[in-house]
C-alpha positions as CSV (number, residue, x, y, z in Angstrom):
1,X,1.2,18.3,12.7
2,X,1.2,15.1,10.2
3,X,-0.3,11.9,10.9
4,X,1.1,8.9,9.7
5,X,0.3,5.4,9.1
6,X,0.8,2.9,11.1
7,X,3.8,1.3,9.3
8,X,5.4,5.2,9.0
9,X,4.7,4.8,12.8
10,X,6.0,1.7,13.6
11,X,9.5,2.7,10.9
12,X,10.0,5.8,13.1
13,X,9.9,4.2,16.5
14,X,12.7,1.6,15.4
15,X,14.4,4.2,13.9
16,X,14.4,6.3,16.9
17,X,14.8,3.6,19.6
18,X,18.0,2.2,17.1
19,X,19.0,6.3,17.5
20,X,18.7,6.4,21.2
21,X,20.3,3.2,21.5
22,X,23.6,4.4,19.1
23,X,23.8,7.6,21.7
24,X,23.8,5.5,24.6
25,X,26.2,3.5,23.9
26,X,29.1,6.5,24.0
27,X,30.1,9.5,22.2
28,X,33.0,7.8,20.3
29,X,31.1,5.1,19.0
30,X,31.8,4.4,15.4
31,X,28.9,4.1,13.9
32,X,28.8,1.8,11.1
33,X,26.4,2.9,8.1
34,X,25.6,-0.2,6.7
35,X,24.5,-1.2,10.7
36,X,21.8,1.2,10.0
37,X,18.1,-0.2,9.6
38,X,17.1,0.0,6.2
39,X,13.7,1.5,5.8
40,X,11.8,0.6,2.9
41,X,8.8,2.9,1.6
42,X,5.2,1.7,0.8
43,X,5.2,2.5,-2.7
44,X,2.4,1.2,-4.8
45,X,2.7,0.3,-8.6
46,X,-0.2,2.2,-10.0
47,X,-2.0,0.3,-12.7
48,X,-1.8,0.5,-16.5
49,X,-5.2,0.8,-18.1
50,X,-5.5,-1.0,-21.6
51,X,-7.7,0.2,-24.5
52,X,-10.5,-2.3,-22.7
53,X,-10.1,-1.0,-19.7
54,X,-10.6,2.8,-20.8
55,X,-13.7,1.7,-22.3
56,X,-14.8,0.3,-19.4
57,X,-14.1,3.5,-17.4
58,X,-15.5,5.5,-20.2
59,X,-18.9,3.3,-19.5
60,X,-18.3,3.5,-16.1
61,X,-18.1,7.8,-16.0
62,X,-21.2,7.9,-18.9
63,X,-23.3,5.9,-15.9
64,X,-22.3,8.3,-13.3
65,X,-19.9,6.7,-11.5
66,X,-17.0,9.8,-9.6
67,X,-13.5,9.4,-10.9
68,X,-12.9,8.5,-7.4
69,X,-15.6,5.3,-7.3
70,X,-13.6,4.4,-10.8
71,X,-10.2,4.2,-9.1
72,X,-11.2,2.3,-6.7
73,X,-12.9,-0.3,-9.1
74,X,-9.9,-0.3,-11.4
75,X,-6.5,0.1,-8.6
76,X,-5.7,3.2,-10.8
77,X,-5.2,6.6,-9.5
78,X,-7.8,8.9,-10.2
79,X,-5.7,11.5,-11.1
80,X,-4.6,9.0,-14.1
81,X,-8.7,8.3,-14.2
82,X,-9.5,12.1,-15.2
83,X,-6.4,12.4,-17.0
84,X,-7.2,9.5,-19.5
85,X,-10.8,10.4,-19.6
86,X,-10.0,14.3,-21.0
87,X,-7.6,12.4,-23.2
88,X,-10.3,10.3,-24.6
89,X,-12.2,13.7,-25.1
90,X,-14.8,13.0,-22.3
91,X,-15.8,16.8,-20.3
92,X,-15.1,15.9,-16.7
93,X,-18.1,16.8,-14.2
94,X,-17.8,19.3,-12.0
95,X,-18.6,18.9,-8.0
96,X,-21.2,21.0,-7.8
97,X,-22.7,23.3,-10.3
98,X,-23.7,27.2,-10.3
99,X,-26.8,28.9,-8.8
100,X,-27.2,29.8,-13.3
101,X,-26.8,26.2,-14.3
102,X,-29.1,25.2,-11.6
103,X,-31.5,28.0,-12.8
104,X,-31.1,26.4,-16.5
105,X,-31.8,23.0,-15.3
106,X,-35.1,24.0,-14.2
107,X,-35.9,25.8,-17.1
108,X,-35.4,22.8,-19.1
109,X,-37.2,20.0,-16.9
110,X,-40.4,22.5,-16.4
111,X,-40.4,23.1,-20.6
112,X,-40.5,19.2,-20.8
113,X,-37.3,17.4,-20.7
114,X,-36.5,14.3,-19.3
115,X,-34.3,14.5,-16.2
116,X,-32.1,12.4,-18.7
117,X,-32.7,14.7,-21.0
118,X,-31.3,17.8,-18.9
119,X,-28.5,15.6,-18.0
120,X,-27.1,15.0,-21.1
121,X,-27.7,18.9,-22.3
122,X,-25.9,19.4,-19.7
123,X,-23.4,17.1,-18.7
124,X,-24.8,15.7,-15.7
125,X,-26.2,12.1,-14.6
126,X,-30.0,11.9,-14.5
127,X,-29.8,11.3,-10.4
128,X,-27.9,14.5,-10.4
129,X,-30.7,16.3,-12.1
130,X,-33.2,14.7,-9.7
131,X,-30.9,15.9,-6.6
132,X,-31.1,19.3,-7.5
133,X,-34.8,19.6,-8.6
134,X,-35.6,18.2,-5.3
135,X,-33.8,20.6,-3.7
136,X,-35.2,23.5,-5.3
137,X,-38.7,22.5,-4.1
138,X,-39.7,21.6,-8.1
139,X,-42.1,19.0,-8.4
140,X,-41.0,16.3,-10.2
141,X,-43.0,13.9,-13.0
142,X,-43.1,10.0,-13.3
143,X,-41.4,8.6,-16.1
144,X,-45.3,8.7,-17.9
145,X,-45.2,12.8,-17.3
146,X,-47.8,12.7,-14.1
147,X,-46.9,14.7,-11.4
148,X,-45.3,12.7,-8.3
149,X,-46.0,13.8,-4.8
């Protein structure tokens, strides 16, 4: 089953009320093409990002910000988002990282490191960092180095 929008909806309906109507009216009626609704699509001009822009996004990704939250902010789609941020030779994030990497992030908070720190080693946003320490039970420092509770 699809679903579809409410203007796809509303298309169909006159299209298939203007049908029934045709086939009601006889089985030798001529029908004339051009009598034919016309049904026009909603297609959206997707938006061209200038040098500026991609620096913007750039800063945008760097500060943790999804490709998704970008698109959004810019009218671009976030395919083109992730597209022009490999092209600009930015590593894309992943969604969620392995049980290894998470392993290797604690290593590297409990020998010292800034969540910031781990972040950058690793390619992740500080917040990121925090989310997983927390969920592996890890106690985690204030930004003087004291244990938080």
């Amino acid at each position: 089953m699809v679903g579809l929008s409410r203007a796809d909806t509303e298309k169909w309906l006159y299209l298939l009320n203007w049908s029934k109507q045709a086939l009601a009216d006889g089985p030798n009626l001529a029908v004339d093409p051009g009598a034919a609704p016309v049904v026009e699509r909603d297609i959206r001009r997707q938006r061209m990002l200038t040098d500026a822009d991609m620096q913007e996004v750039i800063e945008m990704y760097r500060s943790g910000k999804t490709t998704r939250q970008i698109a959004e902010a810019t009218g671009a789609h976030r395919h083109t988002i992730a597209n022009r941020l490999k092209a600009a030779g930015i590593k894309l994030r992943r969604g969620k990282i392995s049980n290894g990497e998470v392993a290797k992030l604690i290593r590297l908070y409990e020998s010292g490191l800034s969540m910031a720190a781990v972040g950058e080693r690793l390619n992740l946003d500080a917040q990121t960092v925090l989310n997983y320490l927390r969920k592996a039970g890890v106690p985690t420092r204030d930004t003087k180095g004291r244990a938080t509770e």
